[in-house]
C-alpha positions in Angstrom: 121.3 172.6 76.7 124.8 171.3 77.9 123.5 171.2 80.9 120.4 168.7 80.2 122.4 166.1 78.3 124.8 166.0 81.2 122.0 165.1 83.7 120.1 162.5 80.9 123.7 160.9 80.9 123.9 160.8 84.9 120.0 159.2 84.7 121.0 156.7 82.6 124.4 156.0 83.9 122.3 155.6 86.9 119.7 152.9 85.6 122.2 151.1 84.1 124.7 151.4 87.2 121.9 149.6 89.2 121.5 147.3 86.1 124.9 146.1 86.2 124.4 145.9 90.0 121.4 143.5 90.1 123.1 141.5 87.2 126.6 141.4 89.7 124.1 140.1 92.7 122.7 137.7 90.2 125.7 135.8 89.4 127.4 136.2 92.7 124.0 134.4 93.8 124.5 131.6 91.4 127.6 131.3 92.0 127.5 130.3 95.3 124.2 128.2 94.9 125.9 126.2 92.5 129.0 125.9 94.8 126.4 124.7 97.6 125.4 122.4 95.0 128.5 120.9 93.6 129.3 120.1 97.4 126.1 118.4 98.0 126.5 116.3 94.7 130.1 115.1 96.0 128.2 113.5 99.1 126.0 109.9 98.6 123.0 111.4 98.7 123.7 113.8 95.9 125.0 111.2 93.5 121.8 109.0 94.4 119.5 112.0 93.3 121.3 112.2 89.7 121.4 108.4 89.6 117.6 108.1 89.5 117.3 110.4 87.1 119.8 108.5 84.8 117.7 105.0 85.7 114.8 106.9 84.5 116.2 107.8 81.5 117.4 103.9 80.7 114.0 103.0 81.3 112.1 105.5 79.1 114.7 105.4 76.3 115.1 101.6 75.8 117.8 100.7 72.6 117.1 96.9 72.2 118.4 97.1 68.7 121.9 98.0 69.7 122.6 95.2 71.6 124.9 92.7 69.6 123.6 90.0 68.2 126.7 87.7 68.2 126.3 87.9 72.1 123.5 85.0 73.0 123.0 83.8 76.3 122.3 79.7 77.7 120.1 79.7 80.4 120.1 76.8 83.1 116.8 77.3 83.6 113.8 75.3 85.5 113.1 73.4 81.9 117.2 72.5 82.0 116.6 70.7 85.7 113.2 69.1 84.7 114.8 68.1 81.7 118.0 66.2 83.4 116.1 64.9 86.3 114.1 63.2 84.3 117.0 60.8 83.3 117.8 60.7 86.8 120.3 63.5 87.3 119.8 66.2 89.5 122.0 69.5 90.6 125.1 69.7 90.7 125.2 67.8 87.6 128.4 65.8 86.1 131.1 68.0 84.8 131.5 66.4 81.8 127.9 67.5 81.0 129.4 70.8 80.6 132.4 69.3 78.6 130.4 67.8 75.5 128.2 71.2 75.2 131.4 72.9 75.0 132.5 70.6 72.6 129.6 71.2 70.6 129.9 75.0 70.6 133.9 74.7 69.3 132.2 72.6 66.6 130.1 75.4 66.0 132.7 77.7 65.8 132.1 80.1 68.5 133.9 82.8 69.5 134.1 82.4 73.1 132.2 80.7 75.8 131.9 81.9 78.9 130.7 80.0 82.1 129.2 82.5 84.7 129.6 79.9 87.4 131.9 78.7 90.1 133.9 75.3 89.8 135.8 75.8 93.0 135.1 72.0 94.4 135.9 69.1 92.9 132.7 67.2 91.3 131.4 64.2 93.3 131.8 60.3 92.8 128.1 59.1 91.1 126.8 55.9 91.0 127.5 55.9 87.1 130.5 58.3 86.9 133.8 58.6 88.6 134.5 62.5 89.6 138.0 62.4 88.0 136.8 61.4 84.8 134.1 64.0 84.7 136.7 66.9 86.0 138.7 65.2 83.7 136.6 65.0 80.1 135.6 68.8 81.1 138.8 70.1 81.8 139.8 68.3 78.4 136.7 70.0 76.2 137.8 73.3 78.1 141.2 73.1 76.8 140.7 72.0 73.4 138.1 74.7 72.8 140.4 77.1 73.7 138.0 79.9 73.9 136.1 79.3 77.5 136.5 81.6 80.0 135.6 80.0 83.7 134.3 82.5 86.4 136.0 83.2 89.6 135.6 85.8 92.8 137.5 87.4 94.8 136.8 87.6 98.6 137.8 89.7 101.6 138.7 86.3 103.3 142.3 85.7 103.7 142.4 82.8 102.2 144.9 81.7 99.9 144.0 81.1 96.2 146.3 77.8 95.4 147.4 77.4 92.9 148.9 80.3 91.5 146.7 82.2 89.3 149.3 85.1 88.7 149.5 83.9 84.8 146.3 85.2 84.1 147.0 88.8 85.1 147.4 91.9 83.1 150.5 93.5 81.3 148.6 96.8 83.0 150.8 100.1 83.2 148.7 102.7 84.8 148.9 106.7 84.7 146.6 106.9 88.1 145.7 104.8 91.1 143.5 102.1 90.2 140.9 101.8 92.5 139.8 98.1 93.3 138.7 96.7 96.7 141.1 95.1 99.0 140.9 91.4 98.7 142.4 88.9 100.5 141.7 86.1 99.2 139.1 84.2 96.4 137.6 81.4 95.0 138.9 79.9 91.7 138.5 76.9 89.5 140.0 73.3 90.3 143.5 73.0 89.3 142.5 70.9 86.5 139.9 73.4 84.9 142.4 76.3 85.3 145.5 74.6 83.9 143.1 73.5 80.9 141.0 77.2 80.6 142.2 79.9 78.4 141.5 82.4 80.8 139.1 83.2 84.2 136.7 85.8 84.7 136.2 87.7 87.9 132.4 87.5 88.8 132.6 90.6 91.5 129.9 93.2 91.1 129.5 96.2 93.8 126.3 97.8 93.3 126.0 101.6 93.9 125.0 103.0 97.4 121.3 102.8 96.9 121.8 98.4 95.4 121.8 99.6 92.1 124.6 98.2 89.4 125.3 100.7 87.4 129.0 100.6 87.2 131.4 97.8 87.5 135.0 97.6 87.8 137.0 96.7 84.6 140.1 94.7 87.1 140.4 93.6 90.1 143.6 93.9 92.3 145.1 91.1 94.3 148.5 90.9 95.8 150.5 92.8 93.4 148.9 92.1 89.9 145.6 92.9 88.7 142.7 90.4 86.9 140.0 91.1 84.5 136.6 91.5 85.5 134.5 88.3 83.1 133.6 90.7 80.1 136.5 92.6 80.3 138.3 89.4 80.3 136.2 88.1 77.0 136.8 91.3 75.2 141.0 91.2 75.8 140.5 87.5 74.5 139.3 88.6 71.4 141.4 91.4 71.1 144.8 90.2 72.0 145.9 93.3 73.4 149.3 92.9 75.2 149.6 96.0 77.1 146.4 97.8 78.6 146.9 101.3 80.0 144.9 103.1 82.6 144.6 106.9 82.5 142.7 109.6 84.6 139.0 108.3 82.7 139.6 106.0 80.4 141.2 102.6 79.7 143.4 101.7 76.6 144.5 99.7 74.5 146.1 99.6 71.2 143.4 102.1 69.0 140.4 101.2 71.6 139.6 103.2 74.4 136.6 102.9 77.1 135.6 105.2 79.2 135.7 105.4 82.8 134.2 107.2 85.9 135.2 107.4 89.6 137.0 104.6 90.9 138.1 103.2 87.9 134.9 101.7 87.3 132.9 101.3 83.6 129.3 103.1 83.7 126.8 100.5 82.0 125.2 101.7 78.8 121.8 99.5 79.2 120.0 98.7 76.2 116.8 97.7 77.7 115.2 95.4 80.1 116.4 91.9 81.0 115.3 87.9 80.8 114.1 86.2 78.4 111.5 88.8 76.8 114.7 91.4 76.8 117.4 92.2 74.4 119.3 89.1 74.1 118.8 85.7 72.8 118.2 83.3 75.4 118.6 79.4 75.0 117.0 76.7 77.6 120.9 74.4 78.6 118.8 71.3 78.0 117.8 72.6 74.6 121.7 73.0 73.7 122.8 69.5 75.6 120.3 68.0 73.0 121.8 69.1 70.1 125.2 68.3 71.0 123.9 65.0 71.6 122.0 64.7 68.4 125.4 66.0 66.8 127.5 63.7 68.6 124.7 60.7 67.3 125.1 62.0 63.5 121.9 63.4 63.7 120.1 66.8 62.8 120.3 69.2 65.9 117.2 71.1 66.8 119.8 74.2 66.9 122.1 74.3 64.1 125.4 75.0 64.2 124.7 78.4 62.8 122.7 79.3 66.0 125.9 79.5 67.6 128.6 80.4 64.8 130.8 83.3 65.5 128.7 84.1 68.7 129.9 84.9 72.6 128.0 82.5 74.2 126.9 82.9 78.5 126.2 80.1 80.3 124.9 81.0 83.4 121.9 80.1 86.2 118.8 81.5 85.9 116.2 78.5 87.6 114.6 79.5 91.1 117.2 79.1 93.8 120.1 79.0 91.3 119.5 81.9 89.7 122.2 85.3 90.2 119.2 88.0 89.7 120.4 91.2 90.7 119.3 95.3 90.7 119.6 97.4 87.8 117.7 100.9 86.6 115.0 98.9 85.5 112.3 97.9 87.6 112.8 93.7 87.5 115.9 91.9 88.3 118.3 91.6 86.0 119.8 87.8 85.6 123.7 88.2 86.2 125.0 87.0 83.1 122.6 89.2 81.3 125.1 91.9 82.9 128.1 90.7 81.6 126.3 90.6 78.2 125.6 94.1 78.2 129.3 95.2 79.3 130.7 93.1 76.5 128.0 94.0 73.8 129.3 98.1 74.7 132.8 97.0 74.8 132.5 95.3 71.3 130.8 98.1 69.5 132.1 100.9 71.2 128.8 101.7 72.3 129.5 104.1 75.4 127.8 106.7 77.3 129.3 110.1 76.8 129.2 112.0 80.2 129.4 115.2 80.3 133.1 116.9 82.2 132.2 118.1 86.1 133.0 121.4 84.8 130.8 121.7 82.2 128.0 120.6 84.3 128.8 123.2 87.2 128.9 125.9 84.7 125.4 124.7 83.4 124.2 125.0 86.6 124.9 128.6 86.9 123.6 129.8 83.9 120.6 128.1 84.7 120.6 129.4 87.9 121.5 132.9 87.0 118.8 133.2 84.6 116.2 131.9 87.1 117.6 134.9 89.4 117.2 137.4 86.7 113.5 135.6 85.4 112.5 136.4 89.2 113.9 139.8 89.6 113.3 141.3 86.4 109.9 140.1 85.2 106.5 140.7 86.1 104.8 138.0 88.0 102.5 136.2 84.9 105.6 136.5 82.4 107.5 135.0 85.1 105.5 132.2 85.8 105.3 131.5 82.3 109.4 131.7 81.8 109.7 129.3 84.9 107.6 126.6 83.0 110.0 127.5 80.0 112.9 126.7 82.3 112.1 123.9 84.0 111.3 122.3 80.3 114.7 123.4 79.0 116.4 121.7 82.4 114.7 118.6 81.8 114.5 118.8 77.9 117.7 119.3 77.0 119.1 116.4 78.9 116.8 114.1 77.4 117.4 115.3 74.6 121.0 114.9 74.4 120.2 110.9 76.0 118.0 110.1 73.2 120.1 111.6 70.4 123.7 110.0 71.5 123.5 108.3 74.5 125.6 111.7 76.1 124.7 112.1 79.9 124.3 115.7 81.2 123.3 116.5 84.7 120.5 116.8 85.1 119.5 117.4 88.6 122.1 119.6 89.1 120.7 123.4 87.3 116.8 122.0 88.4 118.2 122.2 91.9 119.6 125.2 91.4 116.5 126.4 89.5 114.6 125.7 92.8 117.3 127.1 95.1 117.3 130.5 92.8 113.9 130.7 93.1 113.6 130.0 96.5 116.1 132.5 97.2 114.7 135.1 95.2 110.9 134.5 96.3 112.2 134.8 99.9 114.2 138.5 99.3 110.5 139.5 97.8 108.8 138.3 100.7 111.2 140.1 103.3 111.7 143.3 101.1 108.4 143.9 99.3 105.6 141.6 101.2 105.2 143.7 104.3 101.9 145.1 102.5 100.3 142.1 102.4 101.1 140.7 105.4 99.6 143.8 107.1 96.0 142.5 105.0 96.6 139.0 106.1 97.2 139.7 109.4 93.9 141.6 109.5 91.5 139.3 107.4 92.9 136.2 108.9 91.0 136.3 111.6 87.4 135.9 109.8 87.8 135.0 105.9 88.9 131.7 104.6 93.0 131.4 103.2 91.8 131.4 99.8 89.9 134.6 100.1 92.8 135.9 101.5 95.1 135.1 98.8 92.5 136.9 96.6 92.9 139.7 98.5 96.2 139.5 98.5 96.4 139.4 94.6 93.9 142.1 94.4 93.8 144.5 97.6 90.7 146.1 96.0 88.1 143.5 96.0 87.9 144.3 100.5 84.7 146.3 99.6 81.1 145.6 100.9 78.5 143.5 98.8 79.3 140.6 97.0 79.4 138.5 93.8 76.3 135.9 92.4 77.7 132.7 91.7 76.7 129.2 91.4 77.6 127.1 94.5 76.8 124.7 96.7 75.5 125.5 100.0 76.0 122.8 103.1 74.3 123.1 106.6 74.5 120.3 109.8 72.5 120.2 113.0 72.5 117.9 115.7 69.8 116.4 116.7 68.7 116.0 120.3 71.2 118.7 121.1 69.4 120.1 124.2 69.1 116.3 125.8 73.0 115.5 124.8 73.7 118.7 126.9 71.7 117.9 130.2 74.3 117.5 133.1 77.1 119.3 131.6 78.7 122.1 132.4 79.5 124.7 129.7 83.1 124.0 129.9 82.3 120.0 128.9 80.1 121.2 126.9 82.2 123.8 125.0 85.1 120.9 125.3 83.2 118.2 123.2 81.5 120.7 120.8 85.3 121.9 120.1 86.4 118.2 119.3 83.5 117.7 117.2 84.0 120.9 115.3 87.3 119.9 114.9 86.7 117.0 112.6 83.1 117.8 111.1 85.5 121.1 109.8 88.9 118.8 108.5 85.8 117.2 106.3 84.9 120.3 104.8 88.3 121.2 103.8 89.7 118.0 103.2 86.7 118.4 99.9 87.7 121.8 99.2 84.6 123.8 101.0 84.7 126.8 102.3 83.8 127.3 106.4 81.7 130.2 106.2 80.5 129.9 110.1 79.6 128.0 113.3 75.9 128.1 114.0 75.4 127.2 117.4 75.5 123.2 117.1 76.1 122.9 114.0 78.3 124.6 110.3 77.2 126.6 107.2 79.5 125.7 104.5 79.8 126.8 101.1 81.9 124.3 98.1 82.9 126.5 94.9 83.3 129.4 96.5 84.9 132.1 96.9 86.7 130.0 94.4 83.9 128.7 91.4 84.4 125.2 90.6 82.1 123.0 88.0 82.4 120.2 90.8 81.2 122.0 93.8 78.1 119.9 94.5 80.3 116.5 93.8 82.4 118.0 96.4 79.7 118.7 99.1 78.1 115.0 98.4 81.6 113.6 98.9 82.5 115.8 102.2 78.5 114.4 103.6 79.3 111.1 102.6 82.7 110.9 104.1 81.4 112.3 107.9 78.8 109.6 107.7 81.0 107.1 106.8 82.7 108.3 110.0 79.9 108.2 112.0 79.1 104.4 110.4 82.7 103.4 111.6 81.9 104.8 115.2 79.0 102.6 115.3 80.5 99.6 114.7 83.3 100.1 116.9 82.9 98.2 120.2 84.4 101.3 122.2 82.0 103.4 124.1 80.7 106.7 122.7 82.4 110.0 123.7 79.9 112.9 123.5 81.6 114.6 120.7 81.1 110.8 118.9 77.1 111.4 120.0 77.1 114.6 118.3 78.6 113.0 114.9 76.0 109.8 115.1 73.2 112.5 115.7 74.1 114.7 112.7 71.5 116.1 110.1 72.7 117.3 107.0 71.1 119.7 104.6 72.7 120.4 100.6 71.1 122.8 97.7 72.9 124.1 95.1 72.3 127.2 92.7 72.7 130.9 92.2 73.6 132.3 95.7 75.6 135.8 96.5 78.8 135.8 97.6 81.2 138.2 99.6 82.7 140.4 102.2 79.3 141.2 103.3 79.3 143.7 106.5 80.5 147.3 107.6 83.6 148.7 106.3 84.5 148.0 110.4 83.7 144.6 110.6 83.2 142.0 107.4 82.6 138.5 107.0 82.8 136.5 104.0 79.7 135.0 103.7 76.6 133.8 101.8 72.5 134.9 101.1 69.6 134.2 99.0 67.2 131.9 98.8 69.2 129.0 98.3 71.4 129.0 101.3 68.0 129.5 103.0 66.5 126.2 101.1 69.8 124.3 102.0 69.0 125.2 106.1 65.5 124.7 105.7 66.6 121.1 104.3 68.7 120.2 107.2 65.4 120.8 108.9 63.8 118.1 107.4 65.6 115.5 108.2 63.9 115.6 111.0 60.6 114.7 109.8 61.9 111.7 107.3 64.3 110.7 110.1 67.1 110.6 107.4 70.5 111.9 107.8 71.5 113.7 104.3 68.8 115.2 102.3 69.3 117.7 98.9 67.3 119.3 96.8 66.6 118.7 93.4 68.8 121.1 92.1 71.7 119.2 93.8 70.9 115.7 92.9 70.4 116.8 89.0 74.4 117.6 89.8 75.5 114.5 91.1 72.7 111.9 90.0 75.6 110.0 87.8 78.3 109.8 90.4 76.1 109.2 93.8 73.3 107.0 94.7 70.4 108.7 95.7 66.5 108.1 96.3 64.0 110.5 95.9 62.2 110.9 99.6 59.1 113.5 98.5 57.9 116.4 96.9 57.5 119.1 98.9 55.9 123.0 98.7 57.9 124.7 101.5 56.4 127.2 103.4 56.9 130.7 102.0 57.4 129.1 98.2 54.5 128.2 95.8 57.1 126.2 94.0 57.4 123.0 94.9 60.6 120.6 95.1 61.6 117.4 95.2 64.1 116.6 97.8 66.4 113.2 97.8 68.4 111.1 100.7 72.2 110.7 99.6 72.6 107.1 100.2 76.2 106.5 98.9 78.4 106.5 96.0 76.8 104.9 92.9 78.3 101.8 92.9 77.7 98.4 91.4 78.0 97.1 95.1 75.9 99.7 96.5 73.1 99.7 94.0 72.9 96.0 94.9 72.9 96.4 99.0 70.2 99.3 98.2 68.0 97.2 96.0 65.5 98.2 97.6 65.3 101.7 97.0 63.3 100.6 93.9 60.5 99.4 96.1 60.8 102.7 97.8 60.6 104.4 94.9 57.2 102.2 93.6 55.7 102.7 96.7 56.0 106.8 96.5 54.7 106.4 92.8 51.0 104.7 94.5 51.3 107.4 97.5 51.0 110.2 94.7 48.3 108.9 93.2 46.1 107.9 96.1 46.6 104.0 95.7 47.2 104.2 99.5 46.2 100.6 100.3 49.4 99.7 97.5 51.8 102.4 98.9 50.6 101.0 102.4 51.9 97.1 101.8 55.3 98.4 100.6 56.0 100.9 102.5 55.4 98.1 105.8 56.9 95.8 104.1 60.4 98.8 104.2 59.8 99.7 107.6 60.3 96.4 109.0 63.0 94.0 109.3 65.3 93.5 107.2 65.1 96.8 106.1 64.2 99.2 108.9 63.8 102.2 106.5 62.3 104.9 108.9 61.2 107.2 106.1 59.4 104.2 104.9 57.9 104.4 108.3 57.0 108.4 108.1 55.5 107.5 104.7 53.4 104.6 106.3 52.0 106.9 108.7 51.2 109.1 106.2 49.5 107.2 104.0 47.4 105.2 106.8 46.1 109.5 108.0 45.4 110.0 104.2 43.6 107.0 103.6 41.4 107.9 106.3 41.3 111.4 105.9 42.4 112.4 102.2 43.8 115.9 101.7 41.7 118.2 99.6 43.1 118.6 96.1 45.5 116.1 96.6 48.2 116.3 93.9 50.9 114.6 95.5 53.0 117.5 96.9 53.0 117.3 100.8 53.4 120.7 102.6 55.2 121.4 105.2 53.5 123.6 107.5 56.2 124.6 109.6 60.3 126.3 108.2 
């Protein structure tokens, strides 16, 4: 008895000795796919990937509401230019134009106003106006507003920046090296603005790698002292910090910290898309000049005072050829100041993205990755599959999830890589280790079945067995016509040659529509569409592979190069289509099997083929076939017909082209056609007679309207005993 526990215990200190083995494997694997990973995401390319997942997630989870109101934005704007040159001013206009809307908004009581332009030159001498005293009245609204922030660049120039802007640097004391660009030199306001402004604004912007802004810097170093980006700037005016530290991600100051990412730069928290239709109020400049007029006049402004009260106000360019449109996560441009609006609005409300540590997101990556390992390893194929799905909605999901709830950024492309490399990984180790069985059947059926049946057989190695299964298909045959005279004067190899190049696309039709190759006849294909795979759309399919060769063939015709042979075999080709109940299968010896298809309606579909022929069409299916497609093709009936062998008769139908509004108008007169086959059935042969000649002639040049007017011009004379308007063919 001793002696059985002891061996139980060895059993199942086996099982779970290879247990904690697979497990081990497992995480070693995902390990080192996530260390692959984290490598790949330090590179460009790698950051790119996860960026376009965060753009996609600022354009499918849009916060308009957040953005602060108190932030509006004045738009020089194509109405603003009309407007002036009207009175006979035109661009650049007269400084002071800017100094009495300034005035106007310091009557208002606003906040701040900033200018996202450039006053670098001096303003120019007008007939009306002197440039001094313009400079001069705007430098003076500037100063006694005492709120206006004036924008400036930096550039990689060296050119000196006179005069000396250093008292409009930070008191900075920084824990890290700040990253900035290395300027040499930049463009500021005249010396009169920027003795009179209460502080400038750096304009720079670097987009990302791929154009994209998504982060900007929050300074700017120059020389040995550092300035503040325009919102930045706007946000220390109104908070009167006197010292601003920088640590390893974030900036502070006093009680209010912001959070950074690489390079010292701010990560944009977007609230939705830009212009006029976005998230912030927009005002037309000319809209505002006019009120501070009316103001100035004693009268009633179209925008009150209270439009502007308390508010950070953006005056920047946003007419054609002015305007500073630039790239963002959502799909149109984003106006510049529109930019600095955002940054400020998150600065003033605190309304940051949260992002996720490095490490948390590597070790999210692993456990995503090891459980894909042990999904793969452990589970049998359906469950696993279904687990899969389950993952790669948890990968996604969660990350929205976490976006949508709090605005907190987790990788996301990081664990759906490594979902994909895990399962690459572990689908390859089957394939070496366990899929030497079904190569060995794929090496042997691939020679005569088409890939799909041999996936079948892969699944299930049981179903190679003789006979077959009845389903509902539909069945394809060509011919070329005139075969024997196109091969006169050739030798086999030519022959053989051009056959092989015709093959070649007539086939990349048939599979292009999902049909099944079942064999070369000779000159022509038997093809099969819903099978071995059933499909409710198999005749659809069929119609659309005919359709497409002929449209092939129509292209070859109008091209002014001369025919190859192979291009005379594809003008010359007969179709044939019927669709029903037909058996399907590995039909042969247990030595030798072909999947293929019999019964009467493959037979009917090659009898068909036949018969274009004798209507001179190109496409002709049977009944059961157009009752399939008669909604999504346009079709005419051509006859009814008993075929020989059958007592049944059917009617059979040229596929003329998809049932289109423009089609059914070029093939009006199908109608006529189709009147004309109505008096041939009921012995009215002298009426059937004038339409049909009427069809066979120009413009028209039907040729089954010519068959038919033969027909009917032999009946007339000789009138078929117990005519009932089914014509028999007396041949197969």
């Amino acid at each position: 008895m001793k002696k059985d526990i002891n061996v139980e215990k060895t059993t199942f200190g086996h099982t779970l000795s290879k247990l904690y083995k697979k497990w081990f494997v497992g995480l070693a694997v995902a390990v080192l796919i996530s260390f692959i990973i984290l490598i790949f995401f330090s590179t460009g390319l790698g950051k790119q990937l996860e960026w376009k997942t965060v753009d996609y997630r600022f354009r499918n989870f849009t916060i308009p509401e957040r953005a602060d109101s108190n932030i509006v934005l004045v738009s020089i704007d194509n109405t603003s230019l009309a407007f002036f040159k009207k009175y006979g001013i035109f661009w650049k206009w007269p400084r002071n134009v800017y100094g009495i809307v300034v005035d106007y908004f310091k009557a208002a009581g606003a906040k701040t106003v900033i200018f996202d332009m450039m006053f670098d030159d001096p303003d120019i001498d007008r007939a009306e106006t002197d440039a001094r005293e313009t400079d001069g009245a705007f430098a003076q609204s500037v100063k006694s507003a005492g709120n206006v922030i004036l924008g400036a660049e930096f550039t990689m120039n060296e050119t000196d920046i006179t005069p000396d802007i250093s008292q409009f640097s930070l008191n900075l004391r920084a824990n890290k090296t700040i990253y900035s660009a290395n300027f040499q030199g930049g463009i500021v306001p005249i010396d009169t603005l920027l003795h009179a402004t209460k502080s400038i604004g750096f304009l720079n912007i670097e987009p990302d790698e791929d154009g994209i802004i998504r982060r900007v810097p929050l300074v700017y170093k120059y020389l040995d002292n550092f300035y503040p980006q325009v919102a930045f700037g706007a946000y220390i005016l109104h908070n009167y910090y006197d010292e601003i530290t920088f640590s390893n991600r974030s900036c502070n100051a006093k009680n209010s910290t912001i959070p950074l990412v690489s390079q010292s730069k701010y990560f944009i928290n977007w609230y939705g898309p830009g212009g006029k239709e976005g998230v912030f109020s927009y005002y037309p400049f000319a809209a505002v000049f006019q009120s501070a007029l009316a103001t100035r006049q004693g009268n009633e402004p179209t925008l009150p005072f209270t439009t502007f009260k308390d508010k950070n106000i953006i005056i920047g360019a946003t007419a054609s050829g002015l305007s500073d449109l630039r790239s963002t996560p959502f799909i149109n441009p984003y106006p510049g100041m529109e930019i600095w609006a955002t940054v400020l609005s998150n600065m003033l409300n605190k309304d940051f993205i949260t992002i996720i540590p490095g490490w948390i997101n590597f070790l999210h990556t692993i456990l995503v990755t090891f459980i894909t390992f042990i999904i793969f390893t452990r589970l049998k194929p359906k469950t696993a599959n279904l687990m899969m799905v389950l993952v790669v909605v948890y990968v996604i999901g969660i990350s929205l999830l976490l976006w949508s709830a709090g605005r907190i950024m987790l990788n996301m492309s990081m664990p759906f890589i490594g979902f994909i490399l895990s399962y690459g990984y572990t689908a390859t180790v089957s394939y070496i280790m366990e899929g030497r069985s079904k190569r060995d059947i794929k090496k042997v059926f691939t020679r005569y079945l088409h890939p799909d049946v041999i996936e079948n057989l892969l699944v299930n190695p049981d179903q190679v067995k003789i006979g077959g299964d009845s389903i509902t298909a539909t069945v394809l045959f060509t011919d070329i016509a005139s075969f024997t005279t196109f091969s006169e004067g050739k030798t086999p190899v030519e022959l053989v040659t051009y056959l092989n190049e015709y093959f070649d696309k007539l086939t990349g039709i048939v599979l292009k529509n999902d049909g099944l190759l079942d064999k070369y006849t000779g000159d022509g294909i038997m093809a099969m569409f819903g099978a071995p795979i059933e499909r409710k759309d198999h005749a659809l399919m069929a119609c659309n592979a005919a359709l497409e060769h002929r449209k092939y063939c129509e292209e070859l015709q109008r091209s002014k190069d001369k025919y190859s042979p192979a291009d005379n075999f594809h003008i010359h080709t007969r179709i044939g289509l019927n669709s029903g109940q037909i058996v399907a299968g590995n039909i042969g010896s247990k030595n030798r099997m072909d999947y293929t298809a019999i019964g009467d309606n493959v037979n009917l579909a090659a009898r068909l083929e036949g018969v274009n022929k004798i209507y001179k069409t190109q496409i002709m299916m049977s009944e059961a076939t157009y009752e399939l497609i008669k909604d999504t093709f346009l079709c005419r009936e051509l006859d009814r017909l008993r075929v020989k062998g059958k007592t049944e008769p059917t009617s059979v139908y040229e596929l003329v082209d998809e049932n289109t509004p423009e089609a059914i108008e070029k093939n009006r007169w199908i109608t006529e056609y189709e009147k004309a086959l109505e008096y041939y059935r009921r012995a009215e042969w002298n009426k059937a007679i004038d339409i049909f000649e009427k069809l066979s002639e120009n413009p028209i040049n039907d040729k089954a309207s010519a068959v038919m007017l033969e027909r009917c011009r032999e009946f007339k004379h000789d009138k078929p005993k117990d005519w009932d308007g089914i014509f028999t063919l007396e041949v197969k």
